[in-house]
C-alpha positions, 0 to 999 in steps of 0.5 A, a space after each residue: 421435550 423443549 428441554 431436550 431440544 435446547 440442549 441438543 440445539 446448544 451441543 450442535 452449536 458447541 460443535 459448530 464453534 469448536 469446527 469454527 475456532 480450530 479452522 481459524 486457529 489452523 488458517 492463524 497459524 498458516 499466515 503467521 509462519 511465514 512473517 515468524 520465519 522472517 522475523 527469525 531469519 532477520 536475528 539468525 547469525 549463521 549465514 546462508 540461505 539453506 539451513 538444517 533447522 527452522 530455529 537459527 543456532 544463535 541470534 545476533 542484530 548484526 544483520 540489522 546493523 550491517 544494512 545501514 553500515 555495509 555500502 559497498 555493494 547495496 546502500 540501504 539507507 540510501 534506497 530507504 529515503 528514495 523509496 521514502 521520498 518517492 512515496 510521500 510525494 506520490 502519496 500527496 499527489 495521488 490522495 489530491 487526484 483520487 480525491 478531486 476526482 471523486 468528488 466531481 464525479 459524486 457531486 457535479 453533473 457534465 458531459 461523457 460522465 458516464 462515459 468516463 466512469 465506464 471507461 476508468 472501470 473497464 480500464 481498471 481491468 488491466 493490470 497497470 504492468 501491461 503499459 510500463 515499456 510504453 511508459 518507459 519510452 515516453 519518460 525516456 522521450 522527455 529525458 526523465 529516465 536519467 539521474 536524479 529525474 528517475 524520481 520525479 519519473 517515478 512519482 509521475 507513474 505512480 500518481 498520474 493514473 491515481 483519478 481512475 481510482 475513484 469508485 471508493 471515495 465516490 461512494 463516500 462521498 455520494 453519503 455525504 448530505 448534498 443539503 450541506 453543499 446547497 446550504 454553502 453554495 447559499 451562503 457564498 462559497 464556492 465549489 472548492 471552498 465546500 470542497 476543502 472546508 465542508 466535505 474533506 472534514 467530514 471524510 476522514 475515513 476516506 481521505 485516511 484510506 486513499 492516503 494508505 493506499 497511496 503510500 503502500 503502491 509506491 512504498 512496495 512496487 518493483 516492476 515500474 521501479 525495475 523497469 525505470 531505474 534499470 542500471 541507476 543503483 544511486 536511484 534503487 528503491 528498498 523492493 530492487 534492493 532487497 530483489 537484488 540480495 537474492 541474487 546468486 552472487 549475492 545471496 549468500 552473504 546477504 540472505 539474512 539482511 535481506 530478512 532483516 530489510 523485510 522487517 524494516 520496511 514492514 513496520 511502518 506500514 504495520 505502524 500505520 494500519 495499527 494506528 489508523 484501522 478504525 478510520 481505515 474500516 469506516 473508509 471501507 464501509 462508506 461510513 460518515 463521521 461528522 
């Protein structure tokens, strides 16, 4: 009798696994077709953006070469390092805000605390697009929506509200042993000293998730980058050039570098996750690696 029962208990989970397996494998091949077309699009000699087939008739690297050689219309390589200038210097900025900010609220009691994370949480809401005219028209105001100062522009919008983004380093920060800070505070350091020489070494994780996260808003926007740069093409990031080659005057001519574009700017964020996945799930979890 018990034999009959475990064996019937190991078919209905072979059956289970099996369901499990093919539905995973099916949602597998979902979410990598789009990336495969991409991939192959970006090697595909004919030009155009309708085609008969999936598979391109012939490859070539031509649409990879032609990104950083053909200025005349779109300038690639110049787009590349604004985006890139731009990411890392909010990147930098962004990671000091959210961590700082974190930090106080985990460890420093004040006035309107409370009231302040309420208030970054209901802010937190709203999508970030629904103040970019206000926006526009402060920089504007203040003369930064001209010429080389659309960069500085944009690393301000990007980075100044990075602070209301506290509540994951928070939570980090609040496993973080308050007996190390008053063990320090003993021995003479000061709050910023525990802060850069005790906390921030004990919170990898954390510091390697805000940075991802800080460098990817940037590194993808379109719409303050759109509404910003408006007609400044020396000032372009890689979203409102690869927006642009599918324009209709464009697109024809363009469609398959812009694949080529897509899988350019996608591999260094690929790079990154690869490379720092474990810090970046340990950050997740609030998990402390001392």
């Amino acid at each position: 009798m018990a034999g009959k029962k475990y064996k019937s208990a190991s078919r209905k989970r072979l059956i289970n696994n099996t369901i499990v397996h093919i539905v995973l494998a099916v949602l597998a091949v979902i979410w990598v077709f789009p990336i495969l077309w991409v991939i192959m699009t970006s090697f595909r000699a004919e030009q155009g953006s309708y085609v008969s087939t999936f598979f391109p008739k012939s490859f070539t690297i031509d649409n990879y070469v032609r990104l950083f050689t053909d200025t005349t219309v779109l300038n690639f390589p110049k787009m590349f390092m604004n985006t890139l200038i731009i990411a890392i210097c909010s990147c930098i900025l962004s990671t000091f805000y959210t961590l700082a900010v974190s930090y106080c609220l985990s460890r420093l009691k004040f006035k309107l605390r409370k009231p302040y994370m309420n208030m970054a949480m209901i802010l937190g809401l709203f999508p970030g697009f629904m103040s970019m005219i206000a926006v526009y028209f402060i920089l504007k105001a203040v003369g930064l929506t001209e010429g080389a100062l659309i960069r500085v522009a944009l690393i301000l919008v990007y980075s100044g509200g990075a602070g209301l983004s506290f509540q994951i380093a928070k939570g980090f920060f609040d496993t973080v042993p308050r007996a190390i800070d008053e063990a320090a505070l003993l021995d003479g350091c000061t709050r910023w000293q525990i802060f850069t020489k005790i906390t921030l070494p004990l919170s990898k994780p954390i510091i390697v998730y805000t940075v991802l996260t800080a460098f990817i808003g940037p590194w993808v926007d379109f719409i303050f980058a759109k509404v910003i740069c408006r007609a400044n093409s020396d000032q372009y990031t890689i979203a409102i050039g690869l927006w642009r080659m599918l324009e209709k005057e464009y697109i024809d001519s363009w469609y398959t570098c812009f694949a080529a574009g897509a899988v350019l700017i996608s591999i260094p964020i690929a790079i990154l996750f690869l490379c720092l996945q474990r810090y970046y799930v340990d950050g997740m979890s609030g998990a402390v690696k001392g």
